[in-house]
Each structure stands twice: as C-alpha cells, then as structure tokens.
C-alpha positions as CSV (number, residue, x, y, z in Angstrom):
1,X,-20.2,121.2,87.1
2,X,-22.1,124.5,88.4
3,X,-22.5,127.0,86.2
4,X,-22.5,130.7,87.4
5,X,-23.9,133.4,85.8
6,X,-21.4,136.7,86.7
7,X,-23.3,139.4,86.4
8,X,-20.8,141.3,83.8
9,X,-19.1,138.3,82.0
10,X,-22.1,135.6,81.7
11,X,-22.4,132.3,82.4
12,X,-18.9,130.4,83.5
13,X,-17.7,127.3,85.2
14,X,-17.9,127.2,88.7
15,X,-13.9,126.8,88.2
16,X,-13.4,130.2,87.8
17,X,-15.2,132.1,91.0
18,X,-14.3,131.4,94.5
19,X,-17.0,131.1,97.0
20,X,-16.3,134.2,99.5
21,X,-18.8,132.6,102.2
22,X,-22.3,133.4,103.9
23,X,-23.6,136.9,102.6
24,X,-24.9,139.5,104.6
25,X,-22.8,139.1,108.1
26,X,-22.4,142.3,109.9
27,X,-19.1,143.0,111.3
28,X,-19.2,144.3,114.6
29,X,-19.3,148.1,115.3
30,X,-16.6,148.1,118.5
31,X,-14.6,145.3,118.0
32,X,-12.4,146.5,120.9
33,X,-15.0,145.9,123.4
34,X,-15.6,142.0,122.1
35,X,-14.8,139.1,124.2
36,X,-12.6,136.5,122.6
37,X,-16.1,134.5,122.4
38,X,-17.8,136.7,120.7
39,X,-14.8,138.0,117.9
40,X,-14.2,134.1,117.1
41,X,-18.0,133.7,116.7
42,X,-17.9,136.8,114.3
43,X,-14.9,135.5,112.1
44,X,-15.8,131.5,112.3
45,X,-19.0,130.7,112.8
46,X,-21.8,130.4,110.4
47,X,-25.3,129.3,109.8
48,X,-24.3,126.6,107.3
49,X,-28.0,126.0,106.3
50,X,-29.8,123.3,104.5
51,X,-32.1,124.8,101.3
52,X,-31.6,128.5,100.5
53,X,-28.7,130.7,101.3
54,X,-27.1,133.8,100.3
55,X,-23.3,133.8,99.3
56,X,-21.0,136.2,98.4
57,X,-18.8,135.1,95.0
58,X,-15.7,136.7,93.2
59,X,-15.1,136.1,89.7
60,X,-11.4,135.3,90.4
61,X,-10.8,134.0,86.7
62,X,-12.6,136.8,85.1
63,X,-13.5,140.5,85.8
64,X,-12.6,139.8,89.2
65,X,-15.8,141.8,90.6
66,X,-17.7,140.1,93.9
67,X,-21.4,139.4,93.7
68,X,-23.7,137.7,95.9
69,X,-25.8,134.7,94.4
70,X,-28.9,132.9,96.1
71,X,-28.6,129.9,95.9
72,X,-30.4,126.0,97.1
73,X,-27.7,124.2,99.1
74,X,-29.8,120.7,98.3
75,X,-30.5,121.2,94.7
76,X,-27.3,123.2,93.9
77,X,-29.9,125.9,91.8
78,X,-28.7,129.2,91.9
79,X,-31.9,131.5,92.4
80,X,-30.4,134.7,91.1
81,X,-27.6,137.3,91.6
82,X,-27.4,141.0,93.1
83,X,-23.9,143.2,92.6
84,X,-22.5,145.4,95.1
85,X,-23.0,149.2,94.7
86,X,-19.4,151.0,95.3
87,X,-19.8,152.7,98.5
88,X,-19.9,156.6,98.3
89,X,-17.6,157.1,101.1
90,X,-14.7,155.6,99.8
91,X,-14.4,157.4,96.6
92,X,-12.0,160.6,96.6
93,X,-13.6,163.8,94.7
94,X,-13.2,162.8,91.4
95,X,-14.8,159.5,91.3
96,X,-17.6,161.1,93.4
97,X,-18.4,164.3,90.7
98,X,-18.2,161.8,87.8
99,X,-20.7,159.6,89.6
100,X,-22.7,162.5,90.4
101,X,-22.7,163.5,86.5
102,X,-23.7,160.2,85.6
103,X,-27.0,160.4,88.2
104,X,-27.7,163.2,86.7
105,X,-27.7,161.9,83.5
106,X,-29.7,159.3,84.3
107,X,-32.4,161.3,85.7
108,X,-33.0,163.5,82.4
C-alpha cells in the first residue's frame, strides 16, 4: 500500500485520497473559440509519463483539502508535496481583511 503524507493530517493510506489527475494543466482562456479537437484534447488527454510526474490529490477521507504530490510513476516514491494558496479573488471582503491582518502579522 502507498502511503501519502497530507500536508495537514500526516501520513495515511493511499485508501483515503483520490488521485485528481496530471497537475499543472492550463484550461484554456476562450473556450468558445475551441474546436471540438482541441476541447476534447483539453479535458482527455494527458501526458501519462513514465518516471516523475506531478499530480493533484484530495484527502477525500480526511481534511478533504487538494494538494499536489511529485511523485516516480516506476518506483511509486513520492518526491514531496506543495498545497494550493486560496486564490485572492475569490474571497468576499471579510476573508480578504482577515487575510490581510494575518500578512501583516506575519511581517512584524
């Protein structure tokens, strides 16, 4: 069994995190102006390597927080771990000012 190391719970079974897919896929900026070719390519088709690979994993039987994890596709080693920062845009003005406090507070 693989064991994955979420970065807020710790080291779990592989059992409890769903694999989300290749990391770091752009989605395209005017979607409307795709062919069918090219949106099918998009949604379906990945690289699929063999040896290192970035993937994007949710803790689906835990804190339920995604992360990405690099990790060997031969050996099975996971290389390490990065979390995603919450996007500034999407918070309304309350989460933003508390975040801005806690910047702050980190800076002193």
């Amino acid at each position: 069994m693989l064991l994955i190391e979420c970065p807020w719970c710790g080291p779990r079974a592989e059992t409890e995190f769903s694999c989300g897919g290749e990391a770091d896929i752009a989605r395209p900026l005017d979607t409307d102006e795709l062919t069918d070719k090219e949106w099918g390519d998009y949604l379906f088709m990945r690289k699929n390597p063999r040896g290192v690979h970035r993937e994007q994993w949710l803790h689906t039987q835990g804190c339920r927080r995604w992360f990405i994890a690099q990790r060997d596709t031969v050996s099975y080693e996971i290389q390490g771990y990065e979390t995603f920062e919450r996007p500034l845009l999407s918070m309304d003005g309350n989460d933003a000012k508390a975040q801005a406090k806690a910047q702050e507070g980190k800076a002193s």
